[in-house]
ZAFI-914843 format. One record per residue: x, y, z of N, C-alpha, C, O in turn; residue in one letter; residue number from 1. Coordinates in nm, 2 decimals, decimal comma, padded with zeros to 4 digits. Layout:
BEGIN
[[X; Y; Z]; [X; Y; Z]; [X; Y; Z]; [X; Y; Z]; A; NUM] ...
END
This chain:
BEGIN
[[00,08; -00,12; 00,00]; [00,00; 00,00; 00,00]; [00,09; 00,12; 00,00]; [00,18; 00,13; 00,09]; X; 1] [[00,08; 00,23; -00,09]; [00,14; 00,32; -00,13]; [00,02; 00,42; -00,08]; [-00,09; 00,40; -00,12]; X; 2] [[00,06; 00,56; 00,01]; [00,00; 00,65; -00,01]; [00,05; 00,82; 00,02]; [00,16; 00,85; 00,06]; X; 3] [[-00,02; 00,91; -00,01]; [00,05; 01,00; -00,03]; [00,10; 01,05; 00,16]; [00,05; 01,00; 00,26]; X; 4] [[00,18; 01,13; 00,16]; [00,15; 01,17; 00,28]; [00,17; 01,32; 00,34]; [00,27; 01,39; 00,37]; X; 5] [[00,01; 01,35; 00,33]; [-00,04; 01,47; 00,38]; [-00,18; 01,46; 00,45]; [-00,26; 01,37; 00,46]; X; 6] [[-00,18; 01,58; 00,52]; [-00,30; 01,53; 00,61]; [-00,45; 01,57; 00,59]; [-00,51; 01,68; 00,57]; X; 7] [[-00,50; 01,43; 00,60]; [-00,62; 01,41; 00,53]; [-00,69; 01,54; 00,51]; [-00,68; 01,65; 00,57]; X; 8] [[-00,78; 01,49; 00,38]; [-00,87; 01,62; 00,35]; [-01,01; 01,63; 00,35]; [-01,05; 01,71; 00,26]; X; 9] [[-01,10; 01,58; 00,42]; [-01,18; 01,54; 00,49]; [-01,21; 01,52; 00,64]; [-01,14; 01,51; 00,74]; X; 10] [[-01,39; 01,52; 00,62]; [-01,41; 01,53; 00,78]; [-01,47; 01,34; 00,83]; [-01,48; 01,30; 00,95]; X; 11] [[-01,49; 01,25; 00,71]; [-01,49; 01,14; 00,76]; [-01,39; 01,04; 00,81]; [-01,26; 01,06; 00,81]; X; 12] [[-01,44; 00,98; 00,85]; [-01,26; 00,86; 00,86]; [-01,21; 00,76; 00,78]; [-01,25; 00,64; 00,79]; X; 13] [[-01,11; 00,82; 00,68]; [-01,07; 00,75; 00,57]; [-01,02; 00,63; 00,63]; [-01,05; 00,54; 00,55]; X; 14] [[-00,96; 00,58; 00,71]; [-00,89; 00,49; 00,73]; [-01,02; 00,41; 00,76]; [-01,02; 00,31; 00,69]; X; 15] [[-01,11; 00,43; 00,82]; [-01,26; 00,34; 00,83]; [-01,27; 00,27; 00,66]; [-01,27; 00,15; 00,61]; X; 16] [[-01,30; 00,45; 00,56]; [-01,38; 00,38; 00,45]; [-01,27; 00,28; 00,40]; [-01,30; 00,17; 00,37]; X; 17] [[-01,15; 00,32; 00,40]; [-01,03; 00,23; 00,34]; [-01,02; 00,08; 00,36]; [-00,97; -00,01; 00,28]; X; 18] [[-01,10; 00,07; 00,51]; [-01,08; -00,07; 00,55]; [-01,22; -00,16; 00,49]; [-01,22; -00,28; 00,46]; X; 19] [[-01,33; -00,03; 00,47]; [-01,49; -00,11; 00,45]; [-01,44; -00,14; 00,25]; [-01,47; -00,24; 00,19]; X; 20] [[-01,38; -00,06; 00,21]; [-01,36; -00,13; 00,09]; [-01,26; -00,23; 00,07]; [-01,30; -00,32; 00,00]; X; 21] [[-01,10; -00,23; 00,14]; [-01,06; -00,37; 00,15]; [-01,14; -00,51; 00,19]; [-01,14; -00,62; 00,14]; X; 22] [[-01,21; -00,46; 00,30]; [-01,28; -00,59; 00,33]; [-01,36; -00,61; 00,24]; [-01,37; -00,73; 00,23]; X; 23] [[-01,44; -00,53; 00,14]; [-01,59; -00,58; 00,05]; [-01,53; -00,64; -00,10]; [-01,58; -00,72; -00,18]; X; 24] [[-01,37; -00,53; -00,09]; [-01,27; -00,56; -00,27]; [-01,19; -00,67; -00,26]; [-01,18; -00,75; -00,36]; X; 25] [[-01,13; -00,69; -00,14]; [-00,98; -00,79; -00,12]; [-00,89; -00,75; -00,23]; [-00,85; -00,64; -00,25]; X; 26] [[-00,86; -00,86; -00,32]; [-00,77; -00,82; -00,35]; [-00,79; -00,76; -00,53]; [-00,71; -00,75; -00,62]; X; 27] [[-00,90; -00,74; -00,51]; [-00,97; -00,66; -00,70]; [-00,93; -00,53; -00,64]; [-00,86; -00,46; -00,71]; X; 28] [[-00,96; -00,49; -00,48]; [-00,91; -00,28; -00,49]; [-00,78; -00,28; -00,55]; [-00,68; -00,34; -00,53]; X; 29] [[-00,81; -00,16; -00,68]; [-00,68; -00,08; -00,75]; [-00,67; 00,05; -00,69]; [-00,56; 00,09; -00,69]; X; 30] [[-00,74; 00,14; -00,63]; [-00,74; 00,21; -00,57]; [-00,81; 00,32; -00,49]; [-00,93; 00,31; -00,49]; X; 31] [[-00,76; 00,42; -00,41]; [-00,88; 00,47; -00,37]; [-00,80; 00,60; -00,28]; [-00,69; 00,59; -00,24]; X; 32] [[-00,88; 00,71; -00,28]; [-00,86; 00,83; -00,25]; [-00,96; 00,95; -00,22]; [-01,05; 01,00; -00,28]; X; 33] [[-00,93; 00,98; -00,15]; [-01,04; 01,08; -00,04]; [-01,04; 01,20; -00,16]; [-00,95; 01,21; -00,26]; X; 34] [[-01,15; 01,29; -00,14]; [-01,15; 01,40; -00,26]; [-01,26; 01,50; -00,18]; [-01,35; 01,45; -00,11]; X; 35] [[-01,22; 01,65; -00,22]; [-01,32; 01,73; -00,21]; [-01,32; 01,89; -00,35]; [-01,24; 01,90; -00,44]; X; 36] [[-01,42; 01,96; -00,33]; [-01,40; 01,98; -00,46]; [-01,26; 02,04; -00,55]; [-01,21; 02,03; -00,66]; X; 37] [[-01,23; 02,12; -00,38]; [-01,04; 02,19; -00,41]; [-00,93; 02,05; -00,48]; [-00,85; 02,06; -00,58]; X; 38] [[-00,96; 01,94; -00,37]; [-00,80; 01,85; -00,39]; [-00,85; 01,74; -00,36]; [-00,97; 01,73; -00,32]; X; 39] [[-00,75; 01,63; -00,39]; [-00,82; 01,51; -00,38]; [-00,65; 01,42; -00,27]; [-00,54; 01,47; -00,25]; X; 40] [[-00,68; 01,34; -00,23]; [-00,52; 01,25; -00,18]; [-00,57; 01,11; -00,20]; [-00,68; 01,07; -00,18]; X; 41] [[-00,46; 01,02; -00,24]; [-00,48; 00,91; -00,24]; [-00,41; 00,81; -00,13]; [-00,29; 00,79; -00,09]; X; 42] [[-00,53; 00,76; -00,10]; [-00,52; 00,66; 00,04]; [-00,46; 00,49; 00,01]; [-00,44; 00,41; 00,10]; X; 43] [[-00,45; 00,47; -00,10]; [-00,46; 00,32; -00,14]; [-00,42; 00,33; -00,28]; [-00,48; 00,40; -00,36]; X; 44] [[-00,29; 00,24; -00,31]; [-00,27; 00,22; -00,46]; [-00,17; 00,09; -00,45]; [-00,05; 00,07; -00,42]; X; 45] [[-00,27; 00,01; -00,50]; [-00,25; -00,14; -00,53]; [-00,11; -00,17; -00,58]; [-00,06; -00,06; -00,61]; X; 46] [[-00,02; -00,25; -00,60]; [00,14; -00,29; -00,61]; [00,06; -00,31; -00,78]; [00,10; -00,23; -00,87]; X; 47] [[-00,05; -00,40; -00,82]; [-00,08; -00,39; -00,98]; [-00,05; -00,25; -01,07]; [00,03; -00,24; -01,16]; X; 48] [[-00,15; -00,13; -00,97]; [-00,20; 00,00; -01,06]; [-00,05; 00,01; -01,07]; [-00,01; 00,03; -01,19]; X; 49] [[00,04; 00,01; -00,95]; [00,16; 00,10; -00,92]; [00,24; 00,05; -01,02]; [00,30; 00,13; -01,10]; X; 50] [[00,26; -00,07; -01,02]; [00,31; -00,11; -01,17]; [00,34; -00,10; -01,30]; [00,44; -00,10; -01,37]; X; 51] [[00,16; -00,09; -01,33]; [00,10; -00,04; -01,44]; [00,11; 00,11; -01,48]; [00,13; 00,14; -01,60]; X; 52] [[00,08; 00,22; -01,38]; [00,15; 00,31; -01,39]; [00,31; 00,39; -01,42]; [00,35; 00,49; -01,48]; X; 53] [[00,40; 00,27; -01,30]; [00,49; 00,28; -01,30]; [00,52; 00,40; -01,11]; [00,63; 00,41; -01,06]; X; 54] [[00,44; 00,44; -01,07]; [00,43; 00,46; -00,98]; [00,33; 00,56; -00,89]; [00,22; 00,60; -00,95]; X; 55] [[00,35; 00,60; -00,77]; [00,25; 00,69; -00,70]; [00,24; 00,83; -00,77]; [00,14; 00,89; -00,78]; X; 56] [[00,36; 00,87; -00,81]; [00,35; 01,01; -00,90]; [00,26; 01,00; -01,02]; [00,16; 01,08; -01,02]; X; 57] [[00,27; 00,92; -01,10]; [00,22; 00,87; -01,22]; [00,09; 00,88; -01,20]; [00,01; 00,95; -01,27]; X; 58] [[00,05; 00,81; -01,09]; [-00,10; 00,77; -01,04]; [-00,17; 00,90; -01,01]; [-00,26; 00,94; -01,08]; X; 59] [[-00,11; 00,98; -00,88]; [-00,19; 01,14; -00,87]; [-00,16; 01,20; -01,03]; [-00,28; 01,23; -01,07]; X; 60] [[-00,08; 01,22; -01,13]; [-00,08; 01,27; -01,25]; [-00,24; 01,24; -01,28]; [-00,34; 01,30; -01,24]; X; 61] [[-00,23; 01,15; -01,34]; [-00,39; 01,08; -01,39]; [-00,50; 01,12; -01,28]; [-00,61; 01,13; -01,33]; X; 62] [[-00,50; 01,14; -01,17]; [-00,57; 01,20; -01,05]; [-00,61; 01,28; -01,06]; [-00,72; 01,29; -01,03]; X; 63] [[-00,53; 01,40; -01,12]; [-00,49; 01,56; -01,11]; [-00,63; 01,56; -01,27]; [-00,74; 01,62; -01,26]; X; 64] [[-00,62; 01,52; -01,35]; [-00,69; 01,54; -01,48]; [-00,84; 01,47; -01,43]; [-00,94; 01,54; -01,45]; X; 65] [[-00,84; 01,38; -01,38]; [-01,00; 01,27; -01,35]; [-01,08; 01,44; -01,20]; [-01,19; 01,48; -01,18]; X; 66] [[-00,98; 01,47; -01,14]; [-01,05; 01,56; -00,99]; [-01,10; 01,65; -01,10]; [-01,22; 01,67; -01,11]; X; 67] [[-01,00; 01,72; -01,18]; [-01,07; 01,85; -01,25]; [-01,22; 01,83; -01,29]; [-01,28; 01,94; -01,30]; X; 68] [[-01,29; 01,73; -01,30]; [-01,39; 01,66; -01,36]; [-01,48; 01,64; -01,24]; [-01,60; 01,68; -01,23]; X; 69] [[-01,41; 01,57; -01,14]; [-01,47; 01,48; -01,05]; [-01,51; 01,60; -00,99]; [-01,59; 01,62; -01,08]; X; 70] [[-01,52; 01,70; -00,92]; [-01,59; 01,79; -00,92]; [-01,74; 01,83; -00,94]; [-01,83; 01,89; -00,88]; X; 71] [[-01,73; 01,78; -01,03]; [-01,89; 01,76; -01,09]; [-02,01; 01,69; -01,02]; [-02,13; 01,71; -01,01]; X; 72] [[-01,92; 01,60; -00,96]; [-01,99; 01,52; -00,88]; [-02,07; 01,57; -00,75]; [-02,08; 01,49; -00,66]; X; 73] [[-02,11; 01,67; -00,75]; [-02,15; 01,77; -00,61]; [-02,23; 01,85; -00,68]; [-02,32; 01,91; -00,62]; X; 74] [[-02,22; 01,87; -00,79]; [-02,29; 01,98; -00,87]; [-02,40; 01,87; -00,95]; [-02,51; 01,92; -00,97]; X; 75] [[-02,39; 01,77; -00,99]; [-02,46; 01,65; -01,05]; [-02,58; 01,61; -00,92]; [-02,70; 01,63; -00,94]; X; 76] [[-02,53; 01,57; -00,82]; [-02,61; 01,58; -00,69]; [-02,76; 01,67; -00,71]; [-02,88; 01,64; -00,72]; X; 77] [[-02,72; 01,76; -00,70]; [-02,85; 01,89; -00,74]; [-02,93; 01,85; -00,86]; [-03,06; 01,85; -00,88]; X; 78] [[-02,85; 01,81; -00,94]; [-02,95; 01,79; -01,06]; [-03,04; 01,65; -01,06]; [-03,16; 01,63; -01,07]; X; 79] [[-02,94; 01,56; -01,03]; [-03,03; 01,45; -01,00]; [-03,12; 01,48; -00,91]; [-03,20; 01,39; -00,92]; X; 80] [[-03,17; 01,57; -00,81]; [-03,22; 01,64; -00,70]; [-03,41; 01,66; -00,81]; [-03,53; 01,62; -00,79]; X; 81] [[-03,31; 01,77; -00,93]; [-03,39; 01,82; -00,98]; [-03,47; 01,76; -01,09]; [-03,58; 01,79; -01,13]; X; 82] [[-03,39; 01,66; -01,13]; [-03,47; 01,52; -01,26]; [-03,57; 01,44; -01,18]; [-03,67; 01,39; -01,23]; X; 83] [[-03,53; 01,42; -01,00]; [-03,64; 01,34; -00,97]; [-03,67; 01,40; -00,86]; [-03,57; 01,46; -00,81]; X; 84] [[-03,75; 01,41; -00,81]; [-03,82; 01,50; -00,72]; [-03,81; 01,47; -00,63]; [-03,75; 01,54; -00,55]; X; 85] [[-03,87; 01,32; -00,59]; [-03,88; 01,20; -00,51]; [-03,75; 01,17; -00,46]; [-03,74; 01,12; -00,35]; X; 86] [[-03,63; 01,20; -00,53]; [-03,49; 01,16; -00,47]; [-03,48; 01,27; -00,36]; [-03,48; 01,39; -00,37]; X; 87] [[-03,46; 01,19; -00,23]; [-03,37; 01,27; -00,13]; [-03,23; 01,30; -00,14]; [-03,18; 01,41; -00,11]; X; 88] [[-03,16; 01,19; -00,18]; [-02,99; 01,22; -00,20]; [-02,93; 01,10; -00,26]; [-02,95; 00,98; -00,25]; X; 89] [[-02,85; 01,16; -00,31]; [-02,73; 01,05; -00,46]; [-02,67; 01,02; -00,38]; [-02,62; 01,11; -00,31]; X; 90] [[-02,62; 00,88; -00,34]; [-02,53; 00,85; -00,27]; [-02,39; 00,83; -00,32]; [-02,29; 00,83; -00,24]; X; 91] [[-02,37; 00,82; -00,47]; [-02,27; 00,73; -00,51]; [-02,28; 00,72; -00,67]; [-02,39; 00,67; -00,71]; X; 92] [[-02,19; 00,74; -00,76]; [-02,19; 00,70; -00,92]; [-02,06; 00,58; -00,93]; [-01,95; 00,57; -00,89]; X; 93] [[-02,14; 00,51; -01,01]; [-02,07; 00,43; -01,03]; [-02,06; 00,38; -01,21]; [-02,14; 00,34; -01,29]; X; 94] [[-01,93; 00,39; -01,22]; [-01,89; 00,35; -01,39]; [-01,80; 00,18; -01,40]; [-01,70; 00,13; -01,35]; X; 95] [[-01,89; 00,16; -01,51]; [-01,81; 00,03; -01,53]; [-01,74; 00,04; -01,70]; [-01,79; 00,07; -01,81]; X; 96] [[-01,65; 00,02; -01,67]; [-01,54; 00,00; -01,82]; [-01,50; -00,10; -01,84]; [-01,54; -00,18; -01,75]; X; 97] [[-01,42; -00,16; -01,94]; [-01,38; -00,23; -02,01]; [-01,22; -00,29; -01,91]; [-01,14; -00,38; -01,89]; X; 98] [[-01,24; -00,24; -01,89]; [-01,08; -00,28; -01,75]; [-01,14; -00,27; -01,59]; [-01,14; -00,38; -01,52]; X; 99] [[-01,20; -00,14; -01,54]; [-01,25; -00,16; -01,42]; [-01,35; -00,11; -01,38]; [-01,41; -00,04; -01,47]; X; 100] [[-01,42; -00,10; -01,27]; [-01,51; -00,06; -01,23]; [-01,50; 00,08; -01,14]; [-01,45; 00,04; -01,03]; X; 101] [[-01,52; 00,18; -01,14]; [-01,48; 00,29; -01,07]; [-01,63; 00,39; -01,03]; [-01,73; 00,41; -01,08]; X; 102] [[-01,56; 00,42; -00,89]; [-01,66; 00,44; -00,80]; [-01,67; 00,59; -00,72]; [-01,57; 00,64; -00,66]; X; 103] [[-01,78; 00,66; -00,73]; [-01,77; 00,76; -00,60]; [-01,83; 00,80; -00,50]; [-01,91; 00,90; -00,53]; X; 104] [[-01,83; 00,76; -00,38]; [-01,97; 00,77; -00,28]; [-01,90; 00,92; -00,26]; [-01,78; 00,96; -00,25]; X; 105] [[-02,02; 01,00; -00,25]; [-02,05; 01,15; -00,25]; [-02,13; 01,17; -00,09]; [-02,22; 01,09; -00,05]; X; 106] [[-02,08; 01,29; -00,01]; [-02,13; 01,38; 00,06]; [-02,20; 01,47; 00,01]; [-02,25; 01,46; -00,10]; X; 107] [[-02,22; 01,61; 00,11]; [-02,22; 01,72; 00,09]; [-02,12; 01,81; -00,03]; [-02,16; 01,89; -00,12]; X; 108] [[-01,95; 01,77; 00,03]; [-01,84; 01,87; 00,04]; [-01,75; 01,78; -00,01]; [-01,64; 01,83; -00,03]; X; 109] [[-01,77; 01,65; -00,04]; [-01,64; 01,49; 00,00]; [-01,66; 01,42; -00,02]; [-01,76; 01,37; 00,03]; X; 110] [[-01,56; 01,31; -00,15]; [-01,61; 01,21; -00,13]; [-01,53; 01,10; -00,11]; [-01,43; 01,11; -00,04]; X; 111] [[-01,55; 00,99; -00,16]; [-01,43; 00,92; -00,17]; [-01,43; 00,83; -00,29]; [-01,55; 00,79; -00,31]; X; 112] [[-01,34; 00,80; -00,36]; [-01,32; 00,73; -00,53]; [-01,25; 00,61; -00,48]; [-01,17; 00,60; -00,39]; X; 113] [[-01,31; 00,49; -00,59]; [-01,23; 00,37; -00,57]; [-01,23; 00,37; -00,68]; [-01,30; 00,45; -00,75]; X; 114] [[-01,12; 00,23; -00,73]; [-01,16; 00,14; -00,81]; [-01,07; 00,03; -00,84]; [-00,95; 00,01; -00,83]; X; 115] [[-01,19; -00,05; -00,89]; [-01,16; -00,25; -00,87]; [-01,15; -00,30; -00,97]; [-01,18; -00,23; -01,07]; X; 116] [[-01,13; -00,42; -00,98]; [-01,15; -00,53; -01,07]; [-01,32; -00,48; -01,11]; [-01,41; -00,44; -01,05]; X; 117] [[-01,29; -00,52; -01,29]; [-01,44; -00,57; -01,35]; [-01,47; -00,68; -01,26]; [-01,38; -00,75; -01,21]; X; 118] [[-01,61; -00,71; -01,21]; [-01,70; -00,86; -01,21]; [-01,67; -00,82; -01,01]; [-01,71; -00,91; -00,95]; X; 119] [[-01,64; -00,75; -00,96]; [-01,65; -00,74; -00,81]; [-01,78; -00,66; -00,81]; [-01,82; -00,57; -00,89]; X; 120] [[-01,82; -00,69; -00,75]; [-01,97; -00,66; -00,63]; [-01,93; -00,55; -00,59]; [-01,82; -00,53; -00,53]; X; 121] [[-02,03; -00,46; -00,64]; [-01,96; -00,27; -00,54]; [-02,06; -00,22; -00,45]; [-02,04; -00,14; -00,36]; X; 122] [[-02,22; -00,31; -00,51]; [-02,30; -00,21; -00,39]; [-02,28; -00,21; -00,27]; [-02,30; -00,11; -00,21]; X; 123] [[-02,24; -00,35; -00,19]; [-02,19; -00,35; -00,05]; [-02,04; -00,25; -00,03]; [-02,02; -00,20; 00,08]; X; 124] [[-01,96; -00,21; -00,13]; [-01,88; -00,14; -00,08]; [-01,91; -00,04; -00,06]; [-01,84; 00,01; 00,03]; X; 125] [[-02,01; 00,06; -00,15]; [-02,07; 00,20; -00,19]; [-02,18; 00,19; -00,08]; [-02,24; 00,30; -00,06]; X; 126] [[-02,22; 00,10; 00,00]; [-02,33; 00,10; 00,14]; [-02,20; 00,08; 00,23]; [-02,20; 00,19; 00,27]; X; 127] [[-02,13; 00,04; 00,28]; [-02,04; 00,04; 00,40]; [-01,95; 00,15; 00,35]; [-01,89; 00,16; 00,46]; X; 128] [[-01,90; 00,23; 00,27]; [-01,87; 00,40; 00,26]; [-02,00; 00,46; 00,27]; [-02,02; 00,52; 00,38]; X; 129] [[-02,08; 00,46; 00,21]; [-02,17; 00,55; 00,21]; [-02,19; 00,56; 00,36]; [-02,13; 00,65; 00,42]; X; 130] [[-02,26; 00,46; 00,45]; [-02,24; 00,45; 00,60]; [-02,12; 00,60; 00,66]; [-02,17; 00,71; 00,69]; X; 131] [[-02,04; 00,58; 00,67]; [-01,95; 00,61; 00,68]; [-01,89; 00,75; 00,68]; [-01,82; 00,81; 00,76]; X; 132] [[-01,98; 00,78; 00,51]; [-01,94; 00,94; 00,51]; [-02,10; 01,00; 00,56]; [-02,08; 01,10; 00,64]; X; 133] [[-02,24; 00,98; 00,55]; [-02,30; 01,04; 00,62]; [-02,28; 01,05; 00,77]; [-02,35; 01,13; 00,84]; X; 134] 
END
């Protein structure tokens, strides 16, 4: 486990959500990192991603381009608010690709991003974060 080291950016307890998705991913988590709309840090990056990257620098690189975006994700909140009426609150988007499955349970202000192996089970991971950050 490679992570960056600064202090957290967030009001939940990442090292909680860290553990609720190790336990639900085992060994499918490629990674995962706390985010808010300013900055994001990453808490988890698998010996695979780091590989495949080539390392933790590499990884926030690709980080730095996906947050500028991920952002959205707080402003998307409202609108799903506003397509369904009936919705109380978004807990979480989740995308499946051709390589992995990638995830982000959403707060208010914060959220947190994973992602796994194709063919892993995320809704128990995205309900034991979600838990977590309300």
């Amino acid at each position: 486990m490679n992570t960056e080291d600064r202090a957290s950016l967030v009001d939940y307890d990442t090292e909680a959500a860290l553990e609720a998705a190790t336990d639900r991913a085992g060994e499918s988590l490629l990674v995962c990192a706390e985010y808010t709309p300013e900055d994001f840090r990453v808490v988890y990056l698998s010996d695979r991603l780091q590989a495949e990257y080539g390392g933790l620098e590499e990884v926030v690189e690709a980080g730095e381009l996906f947050h500028k975006y991920g952002q959205l994700d707080f402003v998307a909140e409202d609108q799903f608010a506003e397509f369904y009426p009936t919705l109380s609150e978004t807990q979480a988007f989740v995308t499946y690709t051709d390589y992995a499955i990638i995830g982000r349970v959403v707060g208010e202000t914060e959220g947190f991003y994973f992602s796994v192996e194709g063919g892993t089970r995320v809704t128990p991971l995205v309900d034991a974060v979600t838990e977590l950050l309300r």
